[in-house]
Structures are given as C-alpha cells and as structure tokens.
DSSP file (Angstrom, degrees, kcal/mol; ACC not computed):
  #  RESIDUE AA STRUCTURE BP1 BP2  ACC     N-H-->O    O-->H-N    N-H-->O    O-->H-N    TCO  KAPPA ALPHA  PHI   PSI    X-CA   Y-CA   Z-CA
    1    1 A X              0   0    0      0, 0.0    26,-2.6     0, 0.0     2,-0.7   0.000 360.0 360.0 360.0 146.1   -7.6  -20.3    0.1
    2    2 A X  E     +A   26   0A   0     24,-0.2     2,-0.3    26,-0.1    24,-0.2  -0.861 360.0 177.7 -95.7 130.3   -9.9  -17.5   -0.5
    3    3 A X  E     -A   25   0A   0     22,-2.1    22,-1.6    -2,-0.7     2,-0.4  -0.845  23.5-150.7-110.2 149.7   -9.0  -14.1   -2.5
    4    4 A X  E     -AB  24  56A   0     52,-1.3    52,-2.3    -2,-0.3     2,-0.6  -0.937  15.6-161.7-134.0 127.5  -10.5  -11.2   -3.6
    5    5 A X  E     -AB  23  55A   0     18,-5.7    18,-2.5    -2,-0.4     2,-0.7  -0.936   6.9-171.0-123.2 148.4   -9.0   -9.7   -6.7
    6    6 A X  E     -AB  22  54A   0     48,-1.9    48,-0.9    -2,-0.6     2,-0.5  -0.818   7.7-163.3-122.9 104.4   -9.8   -5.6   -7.5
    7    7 A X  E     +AB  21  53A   0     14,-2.3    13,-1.0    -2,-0.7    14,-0.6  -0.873  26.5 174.6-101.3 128.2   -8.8   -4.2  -10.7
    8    8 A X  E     -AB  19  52A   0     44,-1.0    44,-2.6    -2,-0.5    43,-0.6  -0.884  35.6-113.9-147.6 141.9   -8.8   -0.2  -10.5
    9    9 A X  E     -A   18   0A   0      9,-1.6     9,-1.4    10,-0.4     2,-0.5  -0.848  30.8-150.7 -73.3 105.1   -8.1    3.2  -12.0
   10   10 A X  E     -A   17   0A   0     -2,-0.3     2,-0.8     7,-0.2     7,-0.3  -0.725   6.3-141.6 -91.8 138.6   -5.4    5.3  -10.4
   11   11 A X    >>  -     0   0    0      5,-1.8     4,-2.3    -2,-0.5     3,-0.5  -0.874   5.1-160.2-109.5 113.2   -5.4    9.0  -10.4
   12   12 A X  T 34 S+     0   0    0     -2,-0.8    -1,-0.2     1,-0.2     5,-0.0   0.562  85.1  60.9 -56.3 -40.8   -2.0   10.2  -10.9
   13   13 A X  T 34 S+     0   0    0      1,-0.2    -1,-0.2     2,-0.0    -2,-0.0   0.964 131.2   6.4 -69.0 -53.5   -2.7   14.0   -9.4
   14   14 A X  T <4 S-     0   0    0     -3,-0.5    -2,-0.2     2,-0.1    -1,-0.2   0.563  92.2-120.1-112.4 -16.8   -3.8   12.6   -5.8
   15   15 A X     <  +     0   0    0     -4,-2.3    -3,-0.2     1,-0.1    -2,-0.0   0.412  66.0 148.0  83.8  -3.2   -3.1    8.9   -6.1
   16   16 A X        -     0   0    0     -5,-0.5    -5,-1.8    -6,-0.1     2,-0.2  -0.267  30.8-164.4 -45.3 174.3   -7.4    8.4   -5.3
   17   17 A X  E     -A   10   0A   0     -7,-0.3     2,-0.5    -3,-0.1    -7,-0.2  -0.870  15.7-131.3-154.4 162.2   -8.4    5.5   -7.1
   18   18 A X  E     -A    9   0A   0     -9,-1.4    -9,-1.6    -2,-0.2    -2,-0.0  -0.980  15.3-126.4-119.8 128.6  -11.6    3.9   -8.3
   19   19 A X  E     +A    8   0A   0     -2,-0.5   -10,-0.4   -11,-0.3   -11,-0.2   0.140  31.5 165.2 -43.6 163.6  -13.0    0.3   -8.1
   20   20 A X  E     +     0   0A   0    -13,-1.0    27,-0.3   -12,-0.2   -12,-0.2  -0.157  66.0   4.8-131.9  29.0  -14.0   -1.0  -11.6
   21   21 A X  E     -A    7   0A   0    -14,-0.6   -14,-2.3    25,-0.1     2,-0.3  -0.509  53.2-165.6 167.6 148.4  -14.3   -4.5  -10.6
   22   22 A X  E     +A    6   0A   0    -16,-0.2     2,-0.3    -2,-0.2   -16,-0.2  -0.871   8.9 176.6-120.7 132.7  -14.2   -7.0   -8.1
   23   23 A X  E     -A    5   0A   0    -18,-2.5   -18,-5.7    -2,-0.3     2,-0.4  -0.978  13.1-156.1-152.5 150.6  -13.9  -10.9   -7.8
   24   24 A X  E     +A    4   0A   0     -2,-0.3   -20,-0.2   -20,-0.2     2,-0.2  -0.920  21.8 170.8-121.3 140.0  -13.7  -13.5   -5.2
   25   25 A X  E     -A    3   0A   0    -22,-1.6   -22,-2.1    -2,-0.4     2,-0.2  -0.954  36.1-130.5-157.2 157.1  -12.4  -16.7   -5.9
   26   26 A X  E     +A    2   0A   0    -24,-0.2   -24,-0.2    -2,-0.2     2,-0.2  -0.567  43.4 157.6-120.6 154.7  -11.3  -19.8   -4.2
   27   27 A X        -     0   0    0    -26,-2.6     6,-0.1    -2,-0.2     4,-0.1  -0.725  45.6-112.3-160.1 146.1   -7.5  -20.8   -5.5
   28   28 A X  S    S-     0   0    0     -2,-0.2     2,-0.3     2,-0.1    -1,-0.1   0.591  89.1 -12.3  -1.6 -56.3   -4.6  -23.0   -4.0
   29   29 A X  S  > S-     0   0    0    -28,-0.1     4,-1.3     1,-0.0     0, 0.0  -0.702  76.3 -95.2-165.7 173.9   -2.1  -20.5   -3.3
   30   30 A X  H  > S+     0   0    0     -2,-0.3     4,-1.8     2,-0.2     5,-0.3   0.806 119.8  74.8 -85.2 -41.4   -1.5  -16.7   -4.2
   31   31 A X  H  > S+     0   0    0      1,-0.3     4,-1.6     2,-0.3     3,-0.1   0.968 105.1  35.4 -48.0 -67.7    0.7  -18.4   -7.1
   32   32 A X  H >> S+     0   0    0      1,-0.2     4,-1.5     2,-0.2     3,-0.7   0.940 107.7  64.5 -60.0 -38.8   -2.8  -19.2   -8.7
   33   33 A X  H >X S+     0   0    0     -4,-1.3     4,-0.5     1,-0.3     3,-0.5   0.909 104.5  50.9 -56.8 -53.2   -4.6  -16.1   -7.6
   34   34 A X  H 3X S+     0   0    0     -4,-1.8     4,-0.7     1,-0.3     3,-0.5   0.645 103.8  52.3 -16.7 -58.6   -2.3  -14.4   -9.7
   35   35 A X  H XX S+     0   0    0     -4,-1.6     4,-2.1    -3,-0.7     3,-0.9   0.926 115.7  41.8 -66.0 -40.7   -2.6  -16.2  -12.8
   36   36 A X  H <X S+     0   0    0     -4,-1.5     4,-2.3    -3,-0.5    -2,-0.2   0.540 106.9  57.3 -73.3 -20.9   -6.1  -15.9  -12.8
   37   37 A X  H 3X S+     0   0    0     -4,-0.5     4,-1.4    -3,-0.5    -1,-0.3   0.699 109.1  49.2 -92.4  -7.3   -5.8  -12.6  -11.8
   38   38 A X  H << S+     0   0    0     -3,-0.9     4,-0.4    -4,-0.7    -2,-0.2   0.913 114.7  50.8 -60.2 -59.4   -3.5  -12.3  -15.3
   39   39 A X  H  < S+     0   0    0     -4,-2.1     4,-0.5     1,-0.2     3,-0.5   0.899 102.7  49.1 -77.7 -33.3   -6.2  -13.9  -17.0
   40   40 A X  H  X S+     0   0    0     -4,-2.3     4,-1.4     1,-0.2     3,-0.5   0.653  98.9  74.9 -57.8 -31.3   -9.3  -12.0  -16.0
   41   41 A X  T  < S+     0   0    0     -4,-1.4    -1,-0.2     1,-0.2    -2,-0.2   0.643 104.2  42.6 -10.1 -40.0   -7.2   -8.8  -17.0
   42   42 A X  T  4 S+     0   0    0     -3,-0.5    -2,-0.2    -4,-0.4    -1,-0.2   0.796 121.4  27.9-104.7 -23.4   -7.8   -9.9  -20.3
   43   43 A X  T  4 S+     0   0    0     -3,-0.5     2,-0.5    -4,-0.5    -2,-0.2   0.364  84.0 107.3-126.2   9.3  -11.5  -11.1  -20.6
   44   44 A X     <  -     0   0    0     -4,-1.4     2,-1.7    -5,-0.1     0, 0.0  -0.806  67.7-131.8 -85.4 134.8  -13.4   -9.2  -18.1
   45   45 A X        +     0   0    0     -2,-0.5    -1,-0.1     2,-0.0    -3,-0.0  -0.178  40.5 169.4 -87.7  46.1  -15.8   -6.4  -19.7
   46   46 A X        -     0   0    0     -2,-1.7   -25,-0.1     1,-0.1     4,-0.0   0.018  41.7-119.1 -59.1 154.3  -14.9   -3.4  -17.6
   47   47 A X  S    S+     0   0    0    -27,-0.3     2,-0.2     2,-0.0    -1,-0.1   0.893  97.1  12.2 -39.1 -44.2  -15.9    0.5  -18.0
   48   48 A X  S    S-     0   0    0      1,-0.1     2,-0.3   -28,-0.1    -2,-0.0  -0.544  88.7 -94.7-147.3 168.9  -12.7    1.3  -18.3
   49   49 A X        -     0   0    0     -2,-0.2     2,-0.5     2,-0.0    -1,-0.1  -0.490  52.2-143.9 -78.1 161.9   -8.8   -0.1  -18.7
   50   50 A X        -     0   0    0     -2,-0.3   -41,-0.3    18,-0.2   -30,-0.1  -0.960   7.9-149.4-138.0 138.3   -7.9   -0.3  -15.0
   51   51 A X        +     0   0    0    -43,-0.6    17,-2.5    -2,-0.5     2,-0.3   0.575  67.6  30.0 -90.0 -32.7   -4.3    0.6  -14.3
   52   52 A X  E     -BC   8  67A   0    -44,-2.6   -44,-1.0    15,-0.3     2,-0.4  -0.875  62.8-146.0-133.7 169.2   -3.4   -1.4  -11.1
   53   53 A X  E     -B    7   0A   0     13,-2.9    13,-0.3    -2,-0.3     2,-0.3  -0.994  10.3-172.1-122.0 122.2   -4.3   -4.5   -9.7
   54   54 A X  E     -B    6   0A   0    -48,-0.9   -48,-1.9    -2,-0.4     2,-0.4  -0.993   3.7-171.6-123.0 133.3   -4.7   -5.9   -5.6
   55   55 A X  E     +BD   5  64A   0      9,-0.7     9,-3.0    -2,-0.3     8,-2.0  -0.997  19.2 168.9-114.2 146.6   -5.3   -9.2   -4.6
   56   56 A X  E     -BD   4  62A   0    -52,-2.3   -52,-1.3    -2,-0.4     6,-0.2  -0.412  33.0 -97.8-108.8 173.2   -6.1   -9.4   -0.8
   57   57 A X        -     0   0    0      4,-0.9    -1,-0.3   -54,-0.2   -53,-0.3   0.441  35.8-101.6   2.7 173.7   -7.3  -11.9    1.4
   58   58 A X  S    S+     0   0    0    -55,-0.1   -55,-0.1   -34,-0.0   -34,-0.0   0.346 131.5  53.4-101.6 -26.9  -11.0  -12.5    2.8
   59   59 A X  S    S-     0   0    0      2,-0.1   -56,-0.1     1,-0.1    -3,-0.0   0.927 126.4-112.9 -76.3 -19.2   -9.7  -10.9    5.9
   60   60 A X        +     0   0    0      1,-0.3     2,-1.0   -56,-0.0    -1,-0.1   0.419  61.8 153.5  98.7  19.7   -8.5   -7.8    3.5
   61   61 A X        -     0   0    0      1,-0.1    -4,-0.9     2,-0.0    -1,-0.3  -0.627  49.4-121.7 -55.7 107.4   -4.8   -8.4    3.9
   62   62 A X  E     +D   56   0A   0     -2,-1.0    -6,-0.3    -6,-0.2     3,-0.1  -0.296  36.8 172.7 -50.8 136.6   -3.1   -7.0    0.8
   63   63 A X  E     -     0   0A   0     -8,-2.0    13,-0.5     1,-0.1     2,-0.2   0.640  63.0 -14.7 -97.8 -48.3   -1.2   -9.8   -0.9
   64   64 A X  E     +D   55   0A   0     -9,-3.0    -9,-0.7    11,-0.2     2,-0.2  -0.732  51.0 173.1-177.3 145.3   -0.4   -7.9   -3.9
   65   65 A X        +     0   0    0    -11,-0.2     9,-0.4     9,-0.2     2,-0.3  -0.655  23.3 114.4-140.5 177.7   -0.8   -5.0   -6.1
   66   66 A X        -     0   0    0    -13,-0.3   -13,-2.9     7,-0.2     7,-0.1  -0.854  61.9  -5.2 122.2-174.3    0.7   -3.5   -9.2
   67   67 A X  B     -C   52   0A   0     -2,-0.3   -15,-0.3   -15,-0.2     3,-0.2  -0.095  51.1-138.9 -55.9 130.2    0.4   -2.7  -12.9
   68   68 A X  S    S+     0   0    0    -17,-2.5   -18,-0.2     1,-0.2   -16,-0.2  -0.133  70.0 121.6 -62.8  18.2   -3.3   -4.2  -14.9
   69   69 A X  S    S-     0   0    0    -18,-0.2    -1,-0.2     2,-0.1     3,-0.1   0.329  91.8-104.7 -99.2   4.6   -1.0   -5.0  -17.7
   70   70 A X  S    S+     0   0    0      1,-0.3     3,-0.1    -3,-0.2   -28,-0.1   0.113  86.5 109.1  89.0 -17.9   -1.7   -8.3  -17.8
   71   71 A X  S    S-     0   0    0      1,-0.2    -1,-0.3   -30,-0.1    -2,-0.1  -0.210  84.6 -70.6 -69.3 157.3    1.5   -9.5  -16.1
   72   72 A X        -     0   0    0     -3,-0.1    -1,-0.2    -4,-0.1    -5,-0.2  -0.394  55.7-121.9 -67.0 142.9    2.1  -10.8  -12.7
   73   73 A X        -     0   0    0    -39,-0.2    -7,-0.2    -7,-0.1     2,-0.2  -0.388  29.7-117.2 -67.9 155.4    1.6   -7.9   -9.9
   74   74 A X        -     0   0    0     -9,-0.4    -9,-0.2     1,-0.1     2,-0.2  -0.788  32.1 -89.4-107.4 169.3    4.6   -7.2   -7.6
   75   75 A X              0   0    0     -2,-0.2   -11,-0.2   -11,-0.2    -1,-0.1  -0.388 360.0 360.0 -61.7 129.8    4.8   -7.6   -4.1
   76   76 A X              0   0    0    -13,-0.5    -1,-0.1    -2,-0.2   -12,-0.1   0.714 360.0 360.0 -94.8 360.0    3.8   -4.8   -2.0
C-alpha cells in the first residue's frame, strides 16, 4: 500500500497547524507505516519539533494522527 506520512506543528490558540514535512512511502500495511512513521520522528532534519503526526492514504483518507513523540499515533 501506499501512504503519505505528515509531521506538523499545532497551534494550541486556533488549532491551525503547519506542514514541516512530508513523505510517501510504499509499506505492507498501516502496522508498518507506523513504525516507520516512529522511526522517521527521530532522524528526519526538520525546522522545527513537530507536535502531531497523520498518516493518510494516496487517496488522502486519514488513517491516523496523534502525538510526534516518537510513539505509535492513535486512531482517529
């Protein structure tokens, strides 16, 4: 399957948020997108800490979002 994962900056006053990185990747299952999305949390060289995490679809179905912490996202 293909996934697109988006790691982002939430702003707590309005709930806006801002992109600071995007990746598409091909992976088994959501169960892998996950991990990967765990691991890239941790070695990708972003502006900023990014607070939440989404990984979607190619069609742009959310699959799942939560906390950047490095941890699996919960379901939304």
């Amino acid at each position: 399957m293909n996934f697109v994962i988006e790691f982002y900056r939430l702003r707590d006053e309005d709930g806006a948020h801002a992109t600071l990185d995007r990746v598409s990747l091909e992976a088994p299952d959501i169960d892998a997108a996950v991990d990967v999305a765990s691991s890239l949390f941790h070695t990708l060289a972003m502006p900023q800490v990014p607070d939440q995490v989404r990984i979607c679809d190619w069609g742009g179905r959310q699959l799942y979002v939560g906390p950047a912490s490095g941890t699996e996202p919960t379901t939304s």
